[in-house]
ROSE-4610 file (N, C-alpha, C; in Angstrom, 1 decimal, always signed):
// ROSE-4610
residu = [X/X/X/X/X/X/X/X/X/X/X/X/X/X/X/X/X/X/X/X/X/X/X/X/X/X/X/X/X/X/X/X/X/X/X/X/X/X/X/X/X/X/X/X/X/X/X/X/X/X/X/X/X/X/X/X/X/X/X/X/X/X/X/X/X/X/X/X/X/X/X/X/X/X/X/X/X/X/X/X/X/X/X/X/X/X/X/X/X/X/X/X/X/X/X/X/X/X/X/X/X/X/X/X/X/X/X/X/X/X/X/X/X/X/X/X/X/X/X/X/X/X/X/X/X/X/X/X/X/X/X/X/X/X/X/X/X/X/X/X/X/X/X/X/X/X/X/X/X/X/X/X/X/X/X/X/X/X/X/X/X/X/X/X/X/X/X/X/X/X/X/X/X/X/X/X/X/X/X/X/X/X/X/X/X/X/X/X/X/X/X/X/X/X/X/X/X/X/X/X/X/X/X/X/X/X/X/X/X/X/X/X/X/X/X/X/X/X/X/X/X/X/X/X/X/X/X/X/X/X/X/X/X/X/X/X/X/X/X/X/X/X/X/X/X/X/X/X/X/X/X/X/X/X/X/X/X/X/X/X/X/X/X/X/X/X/X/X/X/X/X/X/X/X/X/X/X/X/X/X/X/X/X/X/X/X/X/X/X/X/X/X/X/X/X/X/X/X/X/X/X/X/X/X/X/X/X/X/X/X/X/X/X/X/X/X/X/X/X/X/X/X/X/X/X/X/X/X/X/X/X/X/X/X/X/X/X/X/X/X/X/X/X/X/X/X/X/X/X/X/X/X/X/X/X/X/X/X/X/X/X/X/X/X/X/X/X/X/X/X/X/X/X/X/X/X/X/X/X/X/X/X/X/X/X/X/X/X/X/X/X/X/X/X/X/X/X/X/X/X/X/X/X/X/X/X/X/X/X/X/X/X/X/X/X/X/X/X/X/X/X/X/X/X/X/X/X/X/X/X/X/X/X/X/X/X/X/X/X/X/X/X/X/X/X/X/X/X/X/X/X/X/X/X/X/X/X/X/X/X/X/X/X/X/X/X/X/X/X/X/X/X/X/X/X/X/X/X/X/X/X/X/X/X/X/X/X/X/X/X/X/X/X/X/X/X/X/X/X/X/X/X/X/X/X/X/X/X/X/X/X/X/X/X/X/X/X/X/X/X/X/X/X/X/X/X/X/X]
num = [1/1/1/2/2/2/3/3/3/4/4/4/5/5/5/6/6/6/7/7/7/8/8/8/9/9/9/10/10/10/11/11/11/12/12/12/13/13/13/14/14/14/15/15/15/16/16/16/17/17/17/18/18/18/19/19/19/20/20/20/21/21/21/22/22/22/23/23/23/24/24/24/25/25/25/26/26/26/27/27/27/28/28/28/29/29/29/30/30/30/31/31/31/32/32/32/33/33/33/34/34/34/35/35/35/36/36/36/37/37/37/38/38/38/39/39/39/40/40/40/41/41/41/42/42/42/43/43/43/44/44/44/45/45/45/46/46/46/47/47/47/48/48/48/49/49/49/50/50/50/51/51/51/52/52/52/53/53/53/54/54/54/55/55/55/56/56/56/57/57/57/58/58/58/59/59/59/60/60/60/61/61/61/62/62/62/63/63/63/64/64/64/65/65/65/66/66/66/67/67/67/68/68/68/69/69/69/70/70/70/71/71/71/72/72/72/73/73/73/74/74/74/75/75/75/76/76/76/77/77/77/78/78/78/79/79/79/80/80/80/81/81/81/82/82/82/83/83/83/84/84/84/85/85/85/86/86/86/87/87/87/88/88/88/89/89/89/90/90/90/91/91/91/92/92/92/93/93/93/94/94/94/95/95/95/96/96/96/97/97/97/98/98/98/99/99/99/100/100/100/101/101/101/102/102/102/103/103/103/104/104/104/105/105/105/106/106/106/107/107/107/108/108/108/109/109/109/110/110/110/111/111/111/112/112/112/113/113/113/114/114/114/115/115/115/116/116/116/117/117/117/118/118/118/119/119/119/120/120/120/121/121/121/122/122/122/123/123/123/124/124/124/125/125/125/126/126/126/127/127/127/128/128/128/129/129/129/130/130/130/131/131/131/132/132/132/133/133/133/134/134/134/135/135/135/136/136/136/137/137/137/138/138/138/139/139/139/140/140/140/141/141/141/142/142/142/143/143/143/144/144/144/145/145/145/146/146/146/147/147/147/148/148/148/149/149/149/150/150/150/151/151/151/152/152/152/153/153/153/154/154/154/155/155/155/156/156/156/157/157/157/158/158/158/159/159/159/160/160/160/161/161/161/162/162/162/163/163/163/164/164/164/165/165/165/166/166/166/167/167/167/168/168/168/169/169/169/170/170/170/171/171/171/172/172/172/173/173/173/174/174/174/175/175/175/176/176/176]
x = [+6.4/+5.9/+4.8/+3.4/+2.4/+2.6/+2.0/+2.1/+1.7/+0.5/+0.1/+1.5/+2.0/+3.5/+4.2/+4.5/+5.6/+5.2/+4.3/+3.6/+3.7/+3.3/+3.9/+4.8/+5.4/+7.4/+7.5/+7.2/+7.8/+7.3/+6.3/+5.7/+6.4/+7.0/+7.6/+8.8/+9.4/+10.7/+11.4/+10.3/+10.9/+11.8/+10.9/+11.5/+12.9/+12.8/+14.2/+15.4/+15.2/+15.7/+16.4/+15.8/+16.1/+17.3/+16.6/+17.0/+19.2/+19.1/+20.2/+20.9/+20.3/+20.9/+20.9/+20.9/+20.6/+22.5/+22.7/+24.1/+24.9/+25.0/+26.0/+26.0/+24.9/+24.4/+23.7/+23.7/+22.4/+21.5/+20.6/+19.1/+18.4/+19.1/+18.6/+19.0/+20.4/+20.8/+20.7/+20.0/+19.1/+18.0/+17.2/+15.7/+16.1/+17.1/+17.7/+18.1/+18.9/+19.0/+18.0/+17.1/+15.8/+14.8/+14.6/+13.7/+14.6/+15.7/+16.4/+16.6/+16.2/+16.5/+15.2/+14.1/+13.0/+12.4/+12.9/+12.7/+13.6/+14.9/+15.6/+14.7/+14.3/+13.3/+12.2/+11.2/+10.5/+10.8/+12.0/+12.5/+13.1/+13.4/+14.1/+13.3/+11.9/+10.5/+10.9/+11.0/+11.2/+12.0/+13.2/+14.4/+14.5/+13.1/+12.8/+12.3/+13.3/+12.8/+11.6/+11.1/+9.7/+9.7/+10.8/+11.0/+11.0/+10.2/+10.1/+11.5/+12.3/+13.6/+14.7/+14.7/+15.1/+15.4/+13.7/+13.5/+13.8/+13.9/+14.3/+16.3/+16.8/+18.1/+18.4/+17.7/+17.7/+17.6/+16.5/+16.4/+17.6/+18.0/+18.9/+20.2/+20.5/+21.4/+21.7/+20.2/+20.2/+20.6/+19.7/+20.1/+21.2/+22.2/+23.7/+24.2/+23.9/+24.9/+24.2/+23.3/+22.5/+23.6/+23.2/+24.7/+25.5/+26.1/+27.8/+27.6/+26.6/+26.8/+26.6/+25.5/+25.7/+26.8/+27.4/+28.4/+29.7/+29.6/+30.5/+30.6/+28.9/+28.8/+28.8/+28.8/+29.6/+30.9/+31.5/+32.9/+33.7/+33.4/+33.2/+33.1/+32.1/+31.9/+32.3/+33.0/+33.6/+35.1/+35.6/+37.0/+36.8/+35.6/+36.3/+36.4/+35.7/+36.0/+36.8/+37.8/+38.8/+39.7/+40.0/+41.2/+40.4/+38.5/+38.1/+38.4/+38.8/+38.7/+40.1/+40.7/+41.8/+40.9/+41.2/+40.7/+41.5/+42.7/+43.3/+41.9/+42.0/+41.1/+41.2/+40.4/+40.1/+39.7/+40.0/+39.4/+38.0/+37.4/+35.7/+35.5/+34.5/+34.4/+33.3/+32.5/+31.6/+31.9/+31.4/+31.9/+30.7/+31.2/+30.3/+29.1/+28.0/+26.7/+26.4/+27.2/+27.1/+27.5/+28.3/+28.5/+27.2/+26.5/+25.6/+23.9/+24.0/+23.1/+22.8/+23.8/+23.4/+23.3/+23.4/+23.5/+21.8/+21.3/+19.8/+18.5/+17.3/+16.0/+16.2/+16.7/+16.4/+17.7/+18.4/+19.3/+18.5/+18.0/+16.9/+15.8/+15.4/+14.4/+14.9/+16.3/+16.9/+17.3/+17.8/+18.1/+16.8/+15.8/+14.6/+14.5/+14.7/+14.2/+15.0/+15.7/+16.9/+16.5/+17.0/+16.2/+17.3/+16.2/+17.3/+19.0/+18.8/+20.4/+21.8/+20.7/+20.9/+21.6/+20.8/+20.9/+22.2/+22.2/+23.3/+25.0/+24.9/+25.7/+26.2/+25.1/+25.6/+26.5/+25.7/+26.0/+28.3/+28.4/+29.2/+30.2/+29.7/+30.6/+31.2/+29.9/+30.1/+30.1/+30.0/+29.6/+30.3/+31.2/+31.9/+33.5/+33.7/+35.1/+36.3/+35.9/+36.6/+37.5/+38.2/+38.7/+38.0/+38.0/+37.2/+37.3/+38.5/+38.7/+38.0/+38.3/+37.4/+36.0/+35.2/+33.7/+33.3/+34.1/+33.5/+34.1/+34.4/+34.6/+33.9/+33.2/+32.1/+30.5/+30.6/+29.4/+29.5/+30.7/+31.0/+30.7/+31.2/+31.4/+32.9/+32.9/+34.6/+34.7/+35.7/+36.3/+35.6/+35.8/+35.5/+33.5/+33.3/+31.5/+31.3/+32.1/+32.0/+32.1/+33.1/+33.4/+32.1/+31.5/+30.5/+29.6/+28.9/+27.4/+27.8/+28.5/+28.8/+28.6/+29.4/+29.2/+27.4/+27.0/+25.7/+25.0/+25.1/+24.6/+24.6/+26.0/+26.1/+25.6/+25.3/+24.2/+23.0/+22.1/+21.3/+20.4/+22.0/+21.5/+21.7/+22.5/+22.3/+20.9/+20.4/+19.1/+18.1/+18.1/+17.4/+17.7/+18.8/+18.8/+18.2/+18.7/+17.9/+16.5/+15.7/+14.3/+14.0/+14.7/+14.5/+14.4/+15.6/+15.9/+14.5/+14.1/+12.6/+11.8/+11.2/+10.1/+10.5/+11.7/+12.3/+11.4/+10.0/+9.5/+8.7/+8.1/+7.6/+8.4/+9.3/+10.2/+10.2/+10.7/+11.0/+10.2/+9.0/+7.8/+7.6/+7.9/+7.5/+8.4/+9.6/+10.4/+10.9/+9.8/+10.3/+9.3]
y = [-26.7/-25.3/-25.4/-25.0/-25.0/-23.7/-23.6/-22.7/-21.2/-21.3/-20.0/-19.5/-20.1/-19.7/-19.1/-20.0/-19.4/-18.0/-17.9/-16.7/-15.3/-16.0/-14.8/-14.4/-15.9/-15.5/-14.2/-14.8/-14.0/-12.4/-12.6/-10.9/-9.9/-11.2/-10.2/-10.1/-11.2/-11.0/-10.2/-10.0/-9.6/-8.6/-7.8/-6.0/-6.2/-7.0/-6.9/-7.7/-8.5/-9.1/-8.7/-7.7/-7.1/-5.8/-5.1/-3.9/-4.7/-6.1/-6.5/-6.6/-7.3/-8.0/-6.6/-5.5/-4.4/-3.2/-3.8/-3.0/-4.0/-5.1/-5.7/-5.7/-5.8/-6.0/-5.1/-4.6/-3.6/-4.0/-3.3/-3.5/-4.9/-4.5/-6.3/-7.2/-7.1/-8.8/-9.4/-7.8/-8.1/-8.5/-8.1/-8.5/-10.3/-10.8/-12.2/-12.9/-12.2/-13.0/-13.8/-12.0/-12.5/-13.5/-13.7/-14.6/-16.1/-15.8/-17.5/-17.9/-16.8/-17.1/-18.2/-17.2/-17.9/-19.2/-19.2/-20.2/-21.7/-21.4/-22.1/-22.7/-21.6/-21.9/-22.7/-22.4/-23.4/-24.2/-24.9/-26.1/-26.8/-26.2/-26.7/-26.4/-26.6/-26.1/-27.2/-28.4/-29.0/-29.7/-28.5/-28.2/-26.9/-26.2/-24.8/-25.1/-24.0/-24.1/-23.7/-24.3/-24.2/-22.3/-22.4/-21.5/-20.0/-18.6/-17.6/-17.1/-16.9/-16.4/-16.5/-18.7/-19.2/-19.2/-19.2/-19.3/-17.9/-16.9/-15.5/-15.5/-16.1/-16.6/-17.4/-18.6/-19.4/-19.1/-18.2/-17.2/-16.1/-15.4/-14.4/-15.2/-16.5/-17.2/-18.0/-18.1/-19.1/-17.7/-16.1/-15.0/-14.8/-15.2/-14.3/-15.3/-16.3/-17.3/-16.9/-16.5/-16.1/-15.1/-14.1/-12.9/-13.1/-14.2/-14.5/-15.4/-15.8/-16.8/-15.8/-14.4/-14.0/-12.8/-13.0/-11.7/-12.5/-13.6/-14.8/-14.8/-14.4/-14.9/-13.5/-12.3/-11.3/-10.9/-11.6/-11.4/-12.6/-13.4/-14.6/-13.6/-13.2/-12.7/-11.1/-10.5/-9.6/-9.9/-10.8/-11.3/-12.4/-12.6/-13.6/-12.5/-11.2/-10.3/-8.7/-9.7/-7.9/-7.6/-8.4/-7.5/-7.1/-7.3/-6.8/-5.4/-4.3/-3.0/-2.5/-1.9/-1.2/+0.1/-0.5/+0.0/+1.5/+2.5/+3.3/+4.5/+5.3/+6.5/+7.1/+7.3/+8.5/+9.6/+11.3/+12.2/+12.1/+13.0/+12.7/+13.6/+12.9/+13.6/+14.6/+14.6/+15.8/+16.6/+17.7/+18.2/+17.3/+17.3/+16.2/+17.1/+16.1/+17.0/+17.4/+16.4/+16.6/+18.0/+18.7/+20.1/+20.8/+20.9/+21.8/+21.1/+19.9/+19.6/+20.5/+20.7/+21.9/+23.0/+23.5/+25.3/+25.6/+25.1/+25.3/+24.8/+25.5/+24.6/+23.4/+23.2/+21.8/+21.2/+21.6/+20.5/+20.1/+21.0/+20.6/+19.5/+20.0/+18.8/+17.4/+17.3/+15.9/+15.6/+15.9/+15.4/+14.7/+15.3/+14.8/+13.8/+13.4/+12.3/+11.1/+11.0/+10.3/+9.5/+8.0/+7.3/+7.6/+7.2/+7.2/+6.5/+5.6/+5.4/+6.0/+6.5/+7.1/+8.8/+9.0/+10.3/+10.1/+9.3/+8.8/+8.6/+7.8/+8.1/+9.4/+9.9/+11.7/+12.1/+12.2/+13.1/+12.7/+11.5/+11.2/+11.4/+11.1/+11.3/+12.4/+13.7/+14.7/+15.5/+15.8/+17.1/+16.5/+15.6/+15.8/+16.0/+15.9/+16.3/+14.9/+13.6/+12.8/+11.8/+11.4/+10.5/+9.4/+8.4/+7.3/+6.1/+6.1/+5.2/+5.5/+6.4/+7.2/+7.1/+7.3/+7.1/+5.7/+4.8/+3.3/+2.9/+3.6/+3.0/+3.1/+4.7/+5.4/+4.7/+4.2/+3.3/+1.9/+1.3/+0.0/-1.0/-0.5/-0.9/-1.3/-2.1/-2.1/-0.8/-0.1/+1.0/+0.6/-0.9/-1.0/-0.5/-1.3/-1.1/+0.1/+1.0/+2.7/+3.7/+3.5/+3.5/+3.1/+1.6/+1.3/+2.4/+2.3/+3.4/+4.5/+5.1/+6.3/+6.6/+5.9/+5.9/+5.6/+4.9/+4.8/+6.2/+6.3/+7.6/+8.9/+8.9/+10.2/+9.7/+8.5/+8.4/+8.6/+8.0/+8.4/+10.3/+11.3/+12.3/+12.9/+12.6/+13.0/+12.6/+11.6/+11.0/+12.4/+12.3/+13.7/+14.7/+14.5/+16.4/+16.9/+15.5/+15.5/+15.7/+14.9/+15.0/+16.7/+16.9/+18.2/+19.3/+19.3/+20.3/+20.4/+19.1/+19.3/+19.7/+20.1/+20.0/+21.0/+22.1/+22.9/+24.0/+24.9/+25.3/+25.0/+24.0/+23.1/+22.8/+22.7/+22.0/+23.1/+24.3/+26.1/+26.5/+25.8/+26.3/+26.2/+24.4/+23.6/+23.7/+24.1/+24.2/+25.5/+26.8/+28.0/+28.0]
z = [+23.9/+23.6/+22.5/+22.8/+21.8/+20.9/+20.2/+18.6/+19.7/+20.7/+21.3/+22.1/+22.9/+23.5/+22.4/+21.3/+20.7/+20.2/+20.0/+19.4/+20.4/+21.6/+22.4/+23.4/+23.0/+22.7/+22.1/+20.9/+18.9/+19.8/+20.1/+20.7/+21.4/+22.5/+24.0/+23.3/+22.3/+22.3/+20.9/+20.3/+18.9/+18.6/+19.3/+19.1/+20.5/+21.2/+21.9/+21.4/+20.6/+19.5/+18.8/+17.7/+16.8/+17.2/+18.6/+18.9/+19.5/+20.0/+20.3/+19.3/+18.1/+16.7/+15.9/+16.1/+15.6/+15.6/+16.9/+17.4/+16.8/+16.8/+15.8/+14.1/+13.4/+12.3/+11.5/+10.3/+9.6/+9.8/+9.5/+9.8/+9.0/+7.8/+7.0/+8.1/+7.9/+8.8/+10.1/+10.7/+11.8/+12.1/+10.9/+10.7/+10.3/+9.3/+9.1/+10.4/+11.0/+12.6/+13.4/+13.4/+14.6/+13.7/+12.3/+11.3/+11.8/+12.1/+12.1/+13.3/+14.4/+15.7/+16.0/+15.6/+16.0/+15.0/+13.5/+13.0/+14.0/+14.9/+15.3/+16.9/+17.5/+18.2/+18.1/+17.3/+16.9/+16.6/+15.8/+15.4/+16.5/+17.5/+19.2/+20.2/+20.1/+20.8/+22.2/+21.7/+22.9/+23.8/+23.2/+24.2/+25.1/+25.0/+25.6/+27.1/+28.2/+29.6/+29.4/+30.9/+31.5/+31.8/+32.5/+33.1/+32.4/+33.0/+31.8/+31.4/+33.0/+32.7/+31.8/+32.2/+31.1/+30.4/+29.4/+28.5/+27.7/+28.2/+27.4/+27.5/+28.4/+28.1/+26.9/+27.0/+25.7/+24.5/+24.7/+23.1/+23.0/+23.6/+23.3/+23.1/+23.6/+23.2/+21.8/+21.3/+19.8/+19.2/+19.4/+18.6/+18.4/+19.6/+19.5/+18.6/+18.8/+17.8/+15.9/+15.8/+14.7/+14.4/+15.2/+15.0/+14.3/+15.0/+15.1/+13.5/+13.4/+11.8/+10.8/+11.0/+10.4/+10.0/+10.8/+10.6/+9.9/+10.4/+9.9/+8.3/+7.7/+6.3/+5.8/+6.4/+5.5/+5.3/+6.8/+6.7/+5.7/+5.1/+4.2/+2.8/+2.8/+1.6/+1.3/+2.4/+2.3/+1.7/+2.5/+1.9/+0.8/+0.3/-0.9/-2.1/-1.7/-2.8/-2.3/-1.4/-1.0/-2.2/-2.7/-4.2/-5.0/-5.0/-6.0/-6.1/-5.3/-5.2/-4.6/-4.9/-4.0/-2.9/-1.7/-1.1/-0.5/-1.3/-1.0/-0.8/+0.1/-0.1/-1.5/-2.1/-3.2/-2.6/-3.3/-3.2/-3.8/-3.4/-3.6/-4.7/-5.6/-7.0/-6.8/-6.4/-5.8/-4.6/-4.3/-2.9/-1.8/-0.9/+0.2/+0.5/+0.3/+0.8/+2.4/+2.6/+4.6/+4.6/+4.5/+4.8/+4.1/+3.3/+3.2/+4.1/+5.0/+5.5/+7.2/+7.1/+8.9/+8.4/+7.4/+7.5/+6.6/+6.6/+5.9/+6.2/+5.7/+6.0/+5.2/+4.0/+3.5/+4.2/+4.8/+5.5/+6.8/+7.0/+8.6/+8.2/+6.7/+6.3/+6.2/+5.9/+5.0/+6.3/+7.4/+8.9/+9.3/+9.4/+9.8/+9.0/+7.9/+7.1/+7.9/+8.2/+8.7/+9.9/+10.0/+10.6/+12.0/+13.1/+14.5/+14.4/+13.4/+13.5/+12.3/+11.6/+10.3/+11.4/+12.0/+12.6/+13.5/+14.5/+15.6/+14.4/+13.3/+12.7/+12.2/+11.5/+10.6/+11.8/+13.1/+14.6/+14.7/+14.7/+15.1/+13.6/+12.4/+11.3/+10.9/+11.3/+10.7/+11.2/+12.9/+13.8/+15.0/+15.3/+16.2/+15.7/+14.9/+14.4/+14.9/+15.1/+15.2/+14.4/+14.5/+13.2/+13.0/+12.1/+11.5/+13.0/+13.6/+14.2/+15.8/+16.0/+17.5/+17.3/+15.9/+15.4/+15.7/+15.0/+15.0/+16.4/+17.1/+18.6/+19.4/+19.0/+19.7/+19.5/+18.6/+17.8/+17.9/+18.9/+18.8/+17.4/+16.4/+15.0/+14.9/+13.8/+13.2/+12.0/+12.0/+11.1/+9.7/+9.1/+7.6/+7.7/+8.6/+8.9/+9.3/+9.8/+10.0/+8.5/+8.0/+6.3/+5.0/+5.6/+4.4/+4.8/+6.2/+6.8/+6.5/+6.5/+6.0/+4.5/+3.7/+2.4/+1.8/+2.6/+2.3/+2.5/+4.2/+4.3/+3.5/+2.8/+2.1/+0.8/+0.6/-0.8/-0.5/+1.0/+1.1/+1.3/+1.6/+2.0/+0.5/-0.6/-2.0/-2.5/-2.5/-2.4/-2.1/-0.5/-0.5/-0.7/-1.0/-1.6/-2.8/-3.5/-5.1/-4.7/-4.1/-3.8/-3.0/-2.2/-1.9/-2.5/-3.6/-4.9/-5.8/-6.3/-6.8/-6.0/-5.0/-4.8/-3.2/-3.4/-2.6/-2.2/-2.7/-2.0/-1.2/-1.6/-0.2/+0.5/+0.7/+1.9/+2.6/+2.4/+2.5/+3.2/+3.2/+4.1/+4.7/+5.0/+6.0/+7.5/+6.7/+7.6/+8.3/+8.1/+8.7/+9.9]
């Protein structure tokens, strides 16, 4: 495989790549997958079919195992530090912002900010009324990785809200 092939390999195959290593992994360790898939490629250039079909088999195949190492090395480093934390539920020390994100224009704003998967999450955490375990099943997630995205999300939508609260009559406008 010359440098021009690989190149538009990396082209046809990137964004399908990413979008596969994407449903298993966060967005970082998917963008790390598909960087080591193809670094793996290149480095096994001349173990690559002739063949186009093949050869998009071969590649989805170095990716999945990328996946699988990387999921390997969080689940690694998730349990060398599980007693750091008692993982019992706590009540929440603030009231949750998710309830004031549907009843308002700056909740209409802060949804919009929200990336496609950011959104697919809220939809399922917070507006279908299901338990944690029925969510990460619906999302093909494991419950602990339903629990972290969530928690992030609701930092991310405090995030905007704080940004929204400053700068609330512009938002007000934009959004009537």
């Amino acid at each position: 495989m010359e440098e021009e092939e690989f190149t538009a390999l990396y082209r046809q195959m990137s964004g399908r790549l990413f979008s596969f290593a994407a449903r298993r992994l966060s967005p970082q360790a998917a963008d790390d997958a598909v960087a080591l898939t193809f670094e793996t490629v290149w480095d096994k250039r001349d173990e690559c079919p002739t063949d186009p079909d093949g050869r998009v088999g071969w590649v989805f195949t170095i990716c999945r195992y990328k996946i699988l190492q990387e999921s390997d090395r969080f689940h690694r480093k998730h349990h060398d530090s599980r007693f750091a934390h008692d993982f019992r539920p706590r009540p929440a020390v603030t009231a949750d912002v998710s309830d004031s994100v549907v009843e308002s224009a700056v909740g209409h704003w802060i949804y919009q900010q929200l990336s496609a998967l950011e959104r697919d999450l809220f939809d399922v955490a917070f507006m279908k009324g299901v338990s944690r375990e029925q969510a990460s099943a619906m999302l093909s997630i494991s419950v602990g990785t339903f629990t972290t995205r969530v928690s992030r999300l609701r930092a991310r939508i405090k995030t905007l809200q704080a940004l929204a609260d400053e700068s609330e009559p512009s938002i007000g406008k934009g959004a009537s």
